[in-house]
N, C-alpha and C positions, 0 to 999 in steps of 0.2 A: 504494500500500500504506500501508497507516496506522502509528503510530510502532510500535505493538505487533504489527504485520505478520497482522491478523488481518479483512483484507479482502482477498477473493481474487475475480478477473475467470472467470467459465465459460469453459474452454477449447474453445473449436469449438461444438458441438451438447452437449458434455458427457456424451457416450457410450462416444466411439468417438478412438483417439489415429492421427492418419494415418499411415505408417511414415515414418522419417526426423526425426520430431517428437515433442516431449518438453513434458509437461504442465508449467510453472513451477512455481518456489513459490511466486508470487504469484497461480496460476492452481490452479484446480481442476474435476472430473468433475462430475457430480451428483452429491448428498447418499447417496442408499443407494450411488452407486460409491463415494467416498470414505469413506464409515465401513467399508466390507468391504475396502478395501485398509488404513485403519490400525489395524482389528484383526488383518490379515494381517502388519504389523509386529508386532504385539505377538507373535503367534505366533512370526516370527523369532529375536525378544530374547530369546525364553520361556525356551529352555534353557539358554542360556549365561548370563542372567543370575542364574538359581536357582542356579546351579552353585556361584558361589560363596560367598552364605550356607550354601548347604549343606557346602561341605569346610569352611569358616568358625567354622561353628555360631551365624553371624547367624541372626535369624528372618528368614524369609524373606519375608512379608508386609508387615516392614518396610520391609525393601532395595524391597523392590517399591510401596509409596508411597512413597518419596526419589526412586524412579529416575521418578516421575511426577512428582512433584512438578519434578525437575529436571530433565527433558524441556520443559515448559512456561516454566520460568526461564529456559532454552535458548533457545525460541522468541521467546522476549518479549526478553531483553536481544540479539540478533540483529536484532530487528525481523522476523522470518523469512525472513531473508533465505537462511537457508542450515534445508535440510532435516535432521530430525538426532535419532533416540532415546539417552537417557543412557541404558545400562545400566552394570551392574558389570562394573567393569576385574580382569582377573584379573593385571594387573600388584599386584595389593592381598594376594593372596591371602600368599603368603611372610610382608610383614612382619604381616600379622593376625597370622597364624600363632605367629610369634615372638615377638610383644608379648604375644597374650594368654597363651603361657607364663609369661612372666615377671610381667607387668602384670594379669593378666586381660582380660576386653572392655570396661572402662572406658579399660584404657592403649590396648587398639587402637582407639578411636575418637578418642582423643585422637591418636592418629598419623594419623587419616585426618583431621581439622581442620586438623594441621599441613601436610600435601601438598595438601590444598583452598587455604588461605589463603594458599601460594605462589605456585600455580597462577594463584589472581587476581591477584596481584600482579604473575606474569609477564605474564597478558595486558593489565595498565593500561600496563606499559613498552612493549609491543608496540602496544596501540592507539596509543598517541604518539608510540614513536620509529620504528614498524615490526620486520620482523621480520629482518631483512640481521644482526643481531648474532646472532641465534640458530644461525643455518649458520656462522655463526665459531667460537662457543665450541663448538658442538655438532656438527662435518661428523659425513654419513655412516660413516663410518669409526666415528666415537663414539657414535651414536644407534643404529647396527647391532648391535654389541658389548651395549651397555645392555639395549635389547627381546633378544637371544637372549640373553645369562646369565639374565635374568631369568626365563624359561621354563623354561633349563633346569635351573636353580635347584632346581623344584619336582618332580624327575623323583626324587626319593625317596618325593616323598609319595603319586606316582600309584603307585607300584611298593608303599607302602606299602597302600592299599584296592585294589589289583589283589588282592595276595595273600590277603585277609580271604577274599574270594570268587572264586577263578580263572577256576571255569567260567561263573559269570553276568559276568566281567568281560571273559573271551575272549568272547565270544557279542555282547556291545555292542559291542565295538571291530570283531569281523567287521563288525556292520551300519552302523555308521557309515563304513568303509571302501566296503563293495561301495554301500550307499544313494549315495552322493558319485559314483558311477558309472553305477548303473543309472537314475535318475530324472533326467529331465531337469526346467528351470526352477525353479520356487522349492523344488518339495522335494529337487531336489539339494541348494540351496542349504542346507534345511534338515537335514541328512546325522547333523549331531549330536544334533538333537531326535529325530530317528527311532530311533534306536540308542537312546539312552536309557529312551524309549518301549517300543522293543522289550524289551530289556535289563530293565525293569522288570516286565514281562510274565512274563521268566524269572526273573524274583528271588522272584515270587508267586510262580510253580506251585515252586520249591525250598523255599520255607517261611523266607525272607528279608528280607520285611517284616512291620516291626510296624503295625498301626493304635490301639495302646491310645490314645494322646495324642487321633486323630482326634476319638472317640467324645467324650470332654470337651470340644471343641472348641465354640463356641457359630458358629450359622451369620455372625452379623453383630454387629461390632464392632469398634474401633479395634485398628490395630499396638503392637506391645509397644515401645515407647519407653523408651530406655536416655542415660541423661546421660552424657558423657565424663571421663577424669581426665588430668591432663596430668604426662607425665614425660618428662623431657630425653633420657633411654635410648633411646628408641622413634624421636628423630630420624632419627639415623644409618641408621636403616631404613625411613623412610617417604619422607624428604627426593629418594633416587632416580628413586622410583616419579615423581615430578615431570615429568622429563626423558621417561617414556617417553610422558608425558599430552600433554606439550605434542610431541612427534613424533607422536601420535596425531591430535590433534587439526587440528593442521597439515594431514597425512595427508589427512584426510577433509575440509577448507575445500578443498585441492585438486582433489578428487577429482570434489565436488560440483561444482569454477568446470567441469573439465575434460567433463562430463558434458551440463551446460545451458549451455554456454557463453556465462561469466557471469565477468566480473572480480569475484572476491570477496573480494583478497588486504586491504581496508580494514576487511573486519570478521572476519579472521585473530582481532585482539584481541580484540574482543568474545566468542570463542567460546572461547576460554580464557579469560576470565572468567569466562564463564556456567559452566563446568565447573568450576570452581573452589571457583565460588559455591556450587553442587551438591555438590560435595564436601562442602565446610563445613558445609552442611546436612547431608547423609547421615552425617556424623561425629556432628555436635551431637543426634539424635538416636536413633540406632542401626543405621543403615546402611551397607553398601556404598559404598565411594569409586565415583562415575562416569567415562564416559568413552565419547567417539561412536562407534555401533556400525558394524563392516564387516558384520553381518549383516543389518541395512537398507538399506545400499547394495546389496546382491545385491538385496534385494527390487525400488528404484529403478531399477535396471538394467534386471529381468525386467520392469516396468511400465512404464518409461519416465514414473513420473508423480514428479516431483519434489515437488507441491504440502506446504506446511506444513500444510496444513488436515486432513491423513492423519494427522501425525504428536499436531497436536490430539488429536484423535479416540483413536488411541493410547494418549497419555499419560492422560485422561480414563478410556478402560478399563482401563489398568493401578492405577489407584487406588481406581476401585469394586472390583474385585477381590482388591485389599489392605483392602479393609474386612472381611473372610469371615477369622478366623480359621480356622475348619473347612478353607479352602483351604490356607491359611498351611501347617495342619500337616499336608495330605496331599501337598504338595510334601518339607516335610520329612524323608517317610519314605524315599524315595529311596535305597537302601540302599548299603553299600561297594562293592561289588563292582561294581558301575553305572558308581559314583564312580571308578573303579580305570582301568575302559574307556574312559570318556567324557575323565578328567582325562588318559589317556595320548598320545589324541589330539591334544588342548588345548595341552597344556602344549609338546609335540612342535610345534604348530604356531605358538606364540610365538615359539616358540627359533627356527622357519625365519624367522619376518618378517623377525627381526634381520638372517641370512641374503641376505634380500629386499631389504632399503634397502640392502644393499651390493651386488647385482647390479645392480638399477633405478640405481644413481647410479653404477656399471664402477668401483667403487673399486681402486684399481690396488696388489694385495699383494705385489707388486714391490718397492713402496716400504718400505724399513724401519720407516718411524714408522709403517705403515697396521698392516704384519705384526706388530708389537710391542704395539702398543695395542691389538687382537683377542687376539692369543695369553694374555698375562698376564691380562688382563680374564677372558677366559672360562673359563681355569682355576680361578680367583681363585674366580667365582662359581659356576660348578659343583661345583665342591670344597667349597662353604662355610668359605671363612675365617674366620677371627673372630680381633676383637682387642677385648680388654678395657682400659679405661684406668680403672680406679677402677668411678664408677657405669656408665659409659658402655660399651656394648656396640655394638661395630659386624660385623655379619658379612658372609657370601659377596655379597650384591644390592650391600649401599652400598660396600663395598672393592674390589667388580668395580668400580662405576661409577664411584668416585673413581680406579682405576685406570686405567682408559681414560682420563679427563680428564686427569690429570696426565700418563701418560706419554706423549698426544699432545703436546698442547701444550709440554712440558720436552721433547723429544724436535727437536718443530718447533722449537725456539730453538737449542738448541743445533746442530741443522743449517745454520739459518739463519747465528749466528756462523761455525761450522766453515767454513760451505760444503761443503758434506756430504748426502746425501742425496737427489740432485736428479732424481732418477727423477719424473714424474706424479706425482701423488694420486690422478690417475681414468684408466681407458683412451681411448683414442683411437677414437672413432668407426670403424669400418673400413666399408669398402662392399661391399654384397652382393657374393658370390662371391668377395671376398680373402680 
């Protein structure tokens, strides 16, 4: 593979994957197979990435050349070694949210620079010292806590465009629900895109979308690019979302070793940078923070083709396609009520990951420090706390997340002195049938 990982060996005949065998990334199908599966990514990323410049009020056509843009930066500083679409992290959505209240969308881009430029920083420490310090400062217990407050954070704002539109917002959520069931392979996969689709269908025949914008729209032309402004208030609310990138990101280096079986844990670093890097990008000029999708993974799975030369292809049509204002603003139209459905699911389904990394890793709530550091955190952040210190505003995301960190770790010491506390952290293995 070359340094920029963009020579790939034909896998077999390049037709046909034999069961039991999975295409590398270093390997690819033929040419018309590979461009129709990494347009079949794009399809994937499709709705969840629109999602959120739309609750946002980003342009969407932006978001959507950053997130190409930063698929490719992916690719390249990976050497492609690891397969992998940037879209928009709806761990973003809260502090946009909040910043551009106070700030406008110059301050929320300037927050998403800041949670970028950390991000690479974390993964320059990580490529050189490794990654053994991050499960220290961060166990499950506290990475679980972080990804669920942070979803369920946002469970006012889906309740808030649920209620604009009920019945076209009940009608999307039925079909995302039963679609996740009734279809099998990728459009189960795609469950959300479908619902929304649908859901949008129902928004027309009610007399729920506008097209005025579309009509002025020119068919071809650059994204609306927006410079950032930087304010120290916006930290405390972007600085978070960090921790869930880098559990993300991790998340999915794994996922991919576990898949192709392929030690990848040496370029862990590299992939948080790359996403980092994308971030800073997507901040500096009007987009969506990034972050690697689990709805490409379903894709990989159902394919079995791991090849980067898909996600090329991909990232390449994601940017022609952010050249189309006219496209830009018929995503836009996408109305509340849609938004209401689709974010209920969404947002519902961050809050379980959290959930998630503490079943996958038997975190054991037995333990006081485990039960203490979940409890106050998620109250914390589902409540929306807020504490003002002068200019500085910190609410429910950063004082949940600061609260997990501190009360585990002050929790774990003071045990540790005491001698106190000395239950697991994790459960014990048991064997079938006990």
């Amino acid at each position: 593979m070359s340094m920029l990982g963009t020579k790939w060996t034909l896998h077999g005949d390049g037709r046909t994957v034999v069961p039991g065998e999975v295409v590398a990334p270093d390997e690819r199908l033929t040419w018309p197979r590979t461009i129709g599966i990494g347009m079949q990514h794009v399809v994937a990323m499709f709705g969840a990435t629109f999602l959120v410049p739309i609750i946002t009020g980003f342009p969407p056509a932006t978001t959507l050349f950053f997130s190409g843009i930063g698929t490719i930066l992916f690719l390249v500083i990976t050497a492609g070694r690891i397969p992998s679409y940037l879209g928009s992290s709806f761990a973003f959505i809260a502090p946009i949210g909040a910043s551009m209240n106070q700030y406008g969308p110059g301050g929320a881009l300037g927050g998403v620079m800041m949670a970028g430029v950390v991000l690479a920083l974390i993964g320059a420490v990580v490529h050189f010292a490794g990654s053994a310090w991050i499960d220290k400062v961060m166990p499950p217990v506290v990475t679980g806590a972080i990804v669920a407050l942070i979803g369920l954070n946002l469970a006012p704002a889906a309740k808030g465009n649920f209620d604009k539109a009920p019945v076209t917002a009940l009608i999307t959520l039925v079909v995302i629900i039963l679609a996740s069931v009734l279809f099998k392979g990728i459009m189960g996969r795609l469950s959300i895109l479908v619902g929304v689709v649908v859901g949008y269908l129902v928004a027309m025949l009610r007399g729920e979308v506008s097209y005025a914008k579309i009509d002025a729209a020119a068919w071809v032309g650059l994204p609306h690019f927006q410079t950032p402004e930087f304010h120290l208030g916006v930290a405390g609310l972007f600085i978070p979302v960090v921790l869930v990138l880098v559990a993300e990101n991790i998340g999915h280096v794994k996922s991919v070793a576990l898949m192709t079986g392929r030690n990848l844990d040496d370029v862990s670093g590299r992939a948080l940078m790359a996403d980092g890097l994308a971030t800073t990008l997507a901040g500096l000029g009007g987009g969506s923070g990034t972050t690697t999708y689990a709805e490409n993974i379903g894709v990989m799975a159902a394919t079995k083709v791991y090849s980067t030369a898909a996600y090329w292809v991909a990232a390449i049509f994601a940017l022609l396609l952010s050249f189309s204002p006219k496209f830009g603003e018929l995503i836009a139209t996408v109305p509340a009520g849609v938004l209401g459905g689709a974010a209920t699911m969404l947002y519902g389904m961050i809050g379980v990951l959290g959930v998630r990394i503490w079943v996958q890793n038997r975190v054991n709530f037995g333990n006081p420090v485990n039960l203490t550091t979940a409890a106050v955190a998620l109250i914390v952040g589902i409540a929306d706390y807020t504490w003002t210190i002068g200019n500085l505003k910190f609410t429910g995301i950063a004082l949940g997340s600061a609260a997990a960190l501190v009360i585990y770790h002050g929790m774990k010491a003071v045990a540790r002195a005491r001698g106190t506390a000395a239950d697991a952290e994790t459960e014990p293995v048991r064997a079938a049938g006990k």
